[in-house]
C-alpha positions in Angstrom: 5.0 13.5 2.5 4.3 10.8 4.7 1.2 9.1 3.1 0.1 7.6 0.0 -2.7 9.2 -2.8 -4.0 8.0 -5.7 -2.9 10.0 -9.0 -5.3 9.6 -12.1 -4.0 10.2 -15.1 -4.8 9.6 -19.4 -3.7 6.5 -21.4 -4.3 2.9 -20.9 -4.5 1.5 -17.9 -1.2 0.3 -15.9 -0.1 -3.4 -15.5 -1.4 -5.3 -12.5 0.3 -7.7 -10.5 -2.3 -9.8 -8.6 -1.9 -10.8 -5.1 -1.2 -14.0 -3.6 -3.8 -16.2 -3.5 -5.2 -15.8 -7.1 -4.6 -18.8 -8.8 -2.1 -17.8 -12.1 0.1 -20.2 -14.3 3.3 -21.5 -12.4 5.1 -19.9 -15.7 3.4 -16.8 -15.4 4.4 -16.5 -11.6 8.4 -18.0 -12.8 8.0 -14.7 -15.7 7.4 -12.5 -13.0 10.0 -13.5 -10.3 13.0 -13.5 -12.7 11.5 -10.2 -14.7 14.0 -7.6 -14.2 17.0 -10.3 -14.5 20.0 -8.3 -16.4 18.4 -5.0 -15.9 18.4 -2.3 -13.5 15.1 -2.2 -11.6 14.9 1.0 -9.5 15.3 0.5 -6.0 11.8 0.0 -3.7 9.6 -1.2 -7.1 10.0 -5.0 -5.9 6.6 -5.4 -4.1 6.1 -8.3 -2.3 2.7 -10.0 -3.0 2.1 -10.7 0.7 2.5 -9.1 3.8 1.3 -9.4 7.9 1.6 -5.9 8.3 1.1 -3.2 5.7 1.9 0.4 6.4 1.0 3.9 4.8 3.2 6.0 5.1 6.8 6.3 5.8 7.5 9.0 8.0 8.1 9.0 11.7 4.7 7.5 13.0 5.2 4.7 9.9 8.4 4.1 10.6 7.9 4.0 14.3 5.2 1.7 14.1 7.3 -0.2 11.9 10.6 -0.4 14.5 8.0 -1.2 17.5 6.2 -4.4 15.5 9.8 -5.4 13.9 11.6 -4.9 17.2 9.7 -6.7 19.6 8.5 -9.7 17.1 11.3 -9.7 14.6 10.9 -13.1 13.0 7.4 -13.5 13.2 6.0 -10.7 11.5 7.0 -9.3 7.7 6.4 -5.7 7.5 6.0 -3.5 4.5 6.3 0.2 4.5 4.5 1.9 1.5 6.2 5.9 0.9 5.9 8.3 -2.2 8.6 10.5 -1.1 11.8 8.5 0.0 13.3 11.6 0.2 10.6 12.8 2.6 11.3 16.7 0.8 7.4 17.5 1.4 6.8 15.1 5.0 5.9 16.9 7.7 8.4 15.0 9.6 11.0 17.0 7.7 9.5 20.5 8.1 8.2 20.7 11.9 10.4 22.9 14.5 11.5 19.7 16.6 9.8 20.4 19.9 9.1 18.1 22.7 7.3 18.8 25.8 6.0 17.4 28.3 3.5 20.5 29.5 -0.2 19.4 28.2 -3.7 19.3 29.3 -4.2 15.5 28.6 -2.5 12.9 30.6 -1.8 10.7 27.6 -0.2 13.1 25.8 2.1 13.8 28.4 2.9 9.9 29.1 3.2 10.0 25.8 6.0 13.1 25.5 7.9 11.1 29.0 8.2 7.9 27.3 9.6 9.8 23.8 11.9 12.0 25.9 13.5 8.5 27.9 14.0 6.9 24.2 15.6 9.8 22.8 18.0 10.3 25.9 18.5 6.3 25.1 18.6 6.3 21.3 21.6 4.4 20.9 20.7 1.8 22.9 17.7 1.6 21.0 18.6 2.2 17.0 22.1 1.8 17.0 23.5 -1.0 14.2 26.1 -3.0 13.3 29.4 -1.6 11.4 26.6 1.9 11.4 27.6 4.9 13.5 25.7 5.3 16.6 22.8 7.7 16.1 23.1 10.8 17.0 19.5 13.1 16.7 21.0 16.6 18.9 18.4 16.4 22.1 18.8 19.9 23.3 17.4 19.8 26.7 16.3 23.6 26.7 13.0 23.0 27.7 9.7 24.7 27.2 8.5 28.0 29.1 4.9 28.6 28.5 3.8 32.0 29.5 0.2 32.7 30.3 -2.2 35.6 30.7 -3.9 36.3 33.9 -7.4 34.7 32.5 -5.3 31.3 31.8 -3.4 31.4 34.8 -5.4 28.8 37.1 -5.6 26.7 34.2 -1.6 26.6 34.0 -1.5 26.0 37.9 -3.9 23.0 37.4 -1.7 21.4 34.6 1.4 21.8 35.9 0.2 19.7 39.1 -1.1 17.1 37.0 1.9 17.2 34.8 4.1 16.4 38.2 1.7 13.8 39.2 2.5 11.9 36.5 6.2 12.6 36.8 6.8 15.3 34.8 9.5 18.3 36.2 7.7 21.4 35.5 7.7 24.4 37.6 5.0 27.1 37.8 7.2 30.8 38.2 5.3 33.9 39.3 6.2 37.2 37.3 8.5 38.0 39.6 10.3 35.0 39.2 9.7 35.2 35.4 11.8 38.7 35.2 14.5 37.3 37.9 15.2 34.3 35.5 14.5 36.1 32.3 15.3 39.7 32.4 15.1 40.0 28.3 11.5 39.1 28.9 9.1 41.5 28.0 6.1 40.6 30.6 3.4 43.4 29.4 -0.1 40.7 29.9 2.0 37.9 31.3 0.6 36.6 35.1 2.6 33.5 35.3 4.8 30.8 33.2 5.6 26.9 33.5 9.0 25.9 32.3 10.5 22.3 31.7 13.2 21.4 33.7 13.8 18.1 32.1 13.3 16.2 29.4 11.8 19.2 27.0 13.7 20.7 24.5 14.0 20.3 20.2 15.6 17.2 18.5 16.8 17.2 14.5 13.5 15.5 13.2 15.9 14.3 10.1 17.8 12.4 12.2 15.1 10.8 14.0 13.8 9.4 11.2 17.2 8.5 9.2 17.7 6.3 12.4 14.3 4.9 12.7 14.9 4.2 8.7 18.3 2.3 8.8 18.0 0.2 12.1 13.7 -0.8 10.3 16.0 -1.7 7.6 18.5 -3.8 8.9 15.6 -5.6 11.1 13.9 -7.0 7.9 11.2 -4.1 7.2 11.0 -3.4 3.4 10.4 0.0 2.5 9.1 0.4 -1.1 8.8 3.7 -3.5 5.2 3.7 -4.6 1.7 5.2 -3.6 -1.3 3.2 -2.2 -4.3 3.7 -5.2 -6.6 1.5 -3.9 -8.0 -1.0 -2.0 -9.0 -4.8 -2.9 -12.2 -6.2 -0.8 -13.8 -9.6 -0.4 -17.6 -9.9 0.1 -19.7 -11.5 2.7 -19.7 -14.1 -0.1 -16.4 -14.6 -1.3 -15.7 -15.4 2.4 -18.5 -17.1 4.6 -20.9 -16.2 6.5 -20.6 -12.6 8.7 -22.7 -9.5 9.0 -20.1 -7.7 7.2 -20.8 -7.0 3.3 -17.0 -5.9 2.6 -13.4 -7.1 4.1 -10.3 -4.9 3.3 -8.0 -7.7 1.8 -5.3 -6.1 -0.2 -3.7 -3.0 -1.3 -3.0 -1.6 -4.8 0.4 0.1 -4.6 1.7 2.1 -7.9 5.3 2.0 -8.1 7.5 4.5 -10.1 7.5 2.6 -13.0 3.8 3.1 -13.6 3.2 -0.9 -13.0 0.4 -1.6 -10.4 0.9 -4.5 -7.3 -1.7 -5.8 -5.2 -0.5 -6.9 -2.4 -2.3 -8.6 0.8 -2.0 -7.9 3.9 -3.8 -9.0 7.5 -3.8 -5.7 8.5 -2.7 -2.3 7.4 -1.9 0.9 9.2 -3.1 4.1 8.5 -0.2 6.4 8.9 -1.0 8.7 5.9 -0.4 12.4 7.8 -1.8 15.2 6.5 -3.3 13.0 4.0 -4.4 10.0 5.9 -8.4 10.7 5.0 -7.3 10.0 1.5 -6.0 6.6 2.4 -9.7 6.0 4.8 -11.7 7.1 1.7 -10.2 4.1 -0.3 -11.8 1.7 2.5 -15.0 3.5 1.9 -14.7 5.3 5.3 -17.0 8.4 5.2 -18.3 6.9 1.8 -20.9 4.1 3.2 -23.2 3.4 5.5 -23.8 2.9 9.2 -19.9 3.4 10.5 -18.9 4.0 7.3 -20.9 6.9 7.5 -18.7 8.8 9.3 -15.5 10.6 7.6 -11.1 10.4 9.3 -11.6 14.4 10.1 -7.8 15.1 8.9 -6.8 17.1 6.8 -3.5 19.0 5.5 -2.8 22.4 7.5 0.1 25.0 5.9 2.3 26.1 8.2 5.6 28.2 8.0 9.0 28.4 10.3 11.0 31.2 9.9 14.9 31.4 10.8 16.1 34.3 12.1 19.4 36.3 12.9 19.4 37.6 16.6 23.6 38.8 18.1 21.7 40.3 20.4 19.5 37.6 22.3 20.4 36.1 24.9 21.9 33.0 23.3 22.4 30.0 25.4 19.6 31.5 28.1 16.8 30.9 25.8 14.1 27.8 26.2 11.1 27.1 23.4 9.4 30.2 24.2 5.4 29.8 23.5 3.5 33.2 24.1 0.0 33.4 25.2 -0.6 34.3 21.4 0.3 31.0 19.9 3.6 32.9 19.1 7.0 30.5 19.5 10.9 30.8 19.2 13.9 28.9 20.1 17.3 28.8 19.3 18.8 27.5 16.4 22.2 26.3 16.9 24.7 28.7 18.7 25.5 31.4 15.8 22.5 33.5 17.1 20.2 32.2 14.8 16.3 31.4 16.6 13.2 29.5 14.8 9.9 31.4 14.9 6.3 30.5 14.1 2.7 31.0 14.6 -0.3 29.3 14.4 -3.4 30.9 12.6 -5.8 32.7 14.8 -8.9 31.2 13.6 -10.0 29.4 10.3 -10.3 32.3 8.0 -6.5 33.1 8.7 -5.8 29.5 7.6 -3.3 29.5 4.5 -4.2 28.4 1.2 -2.8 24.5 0.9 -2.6 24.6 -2.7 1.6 25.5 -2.6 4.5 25.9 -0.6 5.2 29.1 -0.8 6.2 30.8 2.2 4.1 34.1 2.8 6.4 36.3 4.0 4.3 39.3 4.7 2.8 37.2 7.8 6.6 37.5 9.3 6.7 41.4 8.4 3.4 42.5 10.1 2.8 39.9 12.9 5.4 37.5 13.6 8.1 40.2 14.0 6.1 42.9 15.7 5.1 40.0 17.7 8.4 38.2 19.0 10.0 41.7 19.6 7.5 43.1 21.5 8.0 40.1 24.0 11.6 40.2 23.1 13.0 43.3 22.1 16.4 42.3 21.4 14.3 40.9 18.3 14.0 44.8 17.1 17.3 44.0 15.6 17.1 40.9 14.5 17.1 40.0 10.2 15.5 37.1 9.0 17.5 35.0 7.1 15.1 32.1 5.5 11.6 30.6 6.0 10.3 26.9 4.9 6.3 25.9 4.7 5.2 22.5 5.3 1.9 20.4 6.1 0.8 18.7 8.8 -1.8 16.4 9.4 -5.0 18.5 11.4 -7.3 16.7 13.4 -10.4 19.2 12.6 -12.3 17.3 14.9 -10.2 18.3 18.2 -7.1 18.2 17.2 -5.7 15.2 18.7 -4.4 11.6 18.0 -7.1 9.6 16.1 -5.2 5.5 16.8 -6.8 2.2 16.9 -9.0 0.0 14.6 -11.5 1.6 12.3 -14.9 0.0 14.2 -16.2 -1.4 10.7 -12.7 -2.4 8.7 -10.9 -3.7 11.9 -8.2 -4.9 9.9 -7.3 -0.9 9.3 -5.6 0.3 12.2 -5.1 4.4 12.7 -1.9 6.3 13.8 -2.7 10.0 12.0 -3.9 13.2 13.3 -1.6 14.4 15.8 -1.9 18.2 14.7 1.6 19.1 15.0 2.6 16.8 17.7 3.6 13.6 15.7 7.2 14.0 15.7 7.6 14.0 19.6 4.6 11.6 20.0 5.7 8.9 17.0 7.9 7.0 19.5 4.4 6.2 21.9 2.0 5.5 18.8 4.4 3.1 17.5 4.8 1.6 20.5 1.0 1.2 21.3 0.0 0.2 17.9 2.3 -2.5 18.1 1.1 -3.8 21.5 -2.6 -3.6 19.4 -1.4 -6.0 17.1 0.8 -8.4 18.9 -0.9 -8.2 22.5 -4.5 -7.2 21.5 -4.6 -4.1 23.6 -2.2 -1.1 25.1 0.3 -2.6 27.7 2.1 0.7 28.3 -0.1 4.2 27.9 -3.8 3.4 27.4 -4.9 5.3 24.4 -8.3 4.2 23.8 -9.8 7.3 24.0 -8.6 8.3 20.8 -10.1 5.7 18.9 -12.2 6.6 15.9 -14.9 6.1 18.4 -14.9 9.3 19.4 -16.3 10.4 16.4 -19.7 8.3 16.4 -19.8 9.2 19.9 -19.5 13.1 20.1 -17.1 12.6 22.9 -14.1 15.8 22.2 -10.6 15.5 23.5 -9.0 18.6 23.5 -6.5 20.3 24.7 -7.0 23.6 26.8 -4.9 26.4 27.2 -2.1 24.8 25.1 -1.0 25.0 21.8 
């Protein structure tokens, strides 16, 4: 679960450990410091009282950010990573299908896919450590083949050129070429498809993040088992003169052992996925007025993956399929096994958040009927297990939201990505870091996605892609 909540519950309230800055007794700071001396304190409760950089969330976009700030300034700035589930059993990092593509509509979100897919053909030069073994994430360079219906068939002719222009390899095939290539295609509705030839595929989102994990780790970034439950503001009096009534100033984090730590911070990233709005609401954000006025439009979507048993498919011959009906499969490892999916139609197909339970009907009457009617080796296929996981939705359009909040500039965003985080984590880290340490994007310029967008009406969205 890669973000932080607050969790009310009965009794008397928990200890708090002030932040720095407050002035205590010397002895009561010395009681503190040695507490825990001849005991076993559980592993990620020690929270520092002071921090540069204070991060939400410790999946891939949190730990990303973290490796990008840690690896390009690693003396000169302490970074903290805040995480409820260290074993990341519920993060969407854990639970997405892998993909990464380079076919979209928006430019930055393909610079973005390019300059993941170089780091992940480089990954050991990048997150290899000493006496560790080299990581190792399985970049299977299938690629993507995106098929489209006549109606969206200029639309795919005018991405794939700007895809090339900015250096992608993607190919446009006519039908004809389609059945040359792919004879087990069934291409009833299909005018034309784009496929990857390099640098699309799947990676093993585990080890992505493992890696990101250990080399944060051994770069100084501290990691700690708790949940954000608040945040600490000063006033316009409490620090001089400004137009601004409140000034985010630390951050209450709840560790495991029910004890409360503020801790300060200069600025703190909001990399709380599917449950990032949480996070904005504790700064007031959509609670206040003027910019404050206006809500973090994310919000947790349910989706499902379902593994399948194919012998008949055509095995090592098979890209990440994406139908023209939001329908996707790829291959899952080389025992004829294939990932499936879909995303909902509209809202009212939407599942219910409240559980993971995988809804299993959906595969029987229209993601089966669905992949074998494009695939009819599929009429033979047996599903063998399904997962359901959350990701972080972008109701507004779907896209990144990145950059400073325009009132609390010391909150900076990395959420939103709609099911495109994993393969786009590498780039937000990256430019988030060159926002705090260079003061603007020095690599892809991502400025449109600022929270901006929001006061201003302005839309990013992606057409005729999924």
């Amino acid at each position: 679960m890669d973000s932080s909540g607050s969790s009310d519950g009965g009794g008397p309230p928990p200890e708090r450990i002030p932040r720095a800055g407050k002035y205590r007794s010397a002895w009561k700071i010395l009681k503190e410091e040695v507490e825990g001396i001849g005991s076993m304190k559980r592993p990620g409760t020690d929270v520092p009282r002071e921090t540069d950089v204070l991060i939400i969330g410790g999946g891939v976009i949190g730990s990303s950010v973290a490796y990008w700030i840690k690896e390009r300034n690693p003396k000169g700035s302490n970074v903290v990573v805040v995480e409820r589930d260290p074993v990341y059993s519920r993060a969407a990092t854990m639970l997405s299908a892998g993909g990464i593509r380079h076919q979209f509509s928006i430019p930055e979100n393909v610079q973005l896919s390019m300059f993941a897919s170089e780091f992940f053909t480089n990954i050991k030069e990048h997150l290899s450590v000493i006496h560790e073994s080299p990581p190792d994430i399985g970049f299977n360079h299938q690629g993507y083949l995106f098929l489209a219906a006549p109606r969206d068939a200029q639309k795919m002719a005018e991405n794939v050129y700007m895809q090339n222009e900015l250096g992608a390899r993607v190919v446009l095939l006519t039908k004809s070429q389609l059945a040359e290539k792919y004879p087990w295609l069934n291409l009833d509705g299909v005018e034309c498809g784009s496929l990857g030839l390099e640098g699309e595929g799947w990676i093993d989102p585990w080890s992505l993040l493992r890696a990101f994990k250990q080399k944060n780790i051994s770069l100084g970034t501290k990691y700690i088992h708790g949940e954000l439950v608040d945040f600490e503001f000063l006033t316009k009096q409490d620090h001089g003169a400004g137009d601004r009534n409140l000034r985010l100033d630390s951050g209450v984090i709840r560790t495991k052992d029910g004890r409360e730590h503020e801790i300060r911070f200069s600025v703190v990233i909001n990399c709380g996925g599917p449950w990032a709005a949480d996070v904005a609401e504790m700064a007031k954000i959509g609670l206040g007025d003027e910019e404050l006025v206006y809500p973090l439009p994310v919000e947790p979507r349910k989706r499902f993956v379902y593994v399948t048993h194919c012998p008949d498919a055509p095995m090592l011959d098979f890209p990440f399929v994406i139908d023209p009906s939001g329908l996707y499969v790829r291959r899952e490892g080389y025992g004829g096994n294939y990932i499936v999916g879909k995303s909902p139609a509209s809202e009212e197909e939407e599942p219910d958040i409240g559980n993971f339970e995988v809804d299993y009907d959906l595969y029987d009457e229209q993601i089966w009927p669905a992949v074998a009617s494009r695939v009819p080796a599929f009429n033979k296929s047996k599903l063998k297990s399904a997962w359901a996981g959350y990701y972080d939705y972008n109701t507004y359009d779907q896209n990144l939201v990145i950059g400073p909040h325009p009132y609390h500039r010391q909150m900076v965003f990395a959420c939103g990505l709609s099911g495109h985080g994993l393969q786009h984590s590498v780039g937000v880290g990256r430019a988030v870091s060159e926002l705090i340490l260079d003061t603007d994007y020095q690599t892809i310029d991502l400025s449109r996605f600022h929270f901006d967008r929001f006061i201003n009406n302005t839309a990013i969205e992606e057409q005729k892609i999924v």
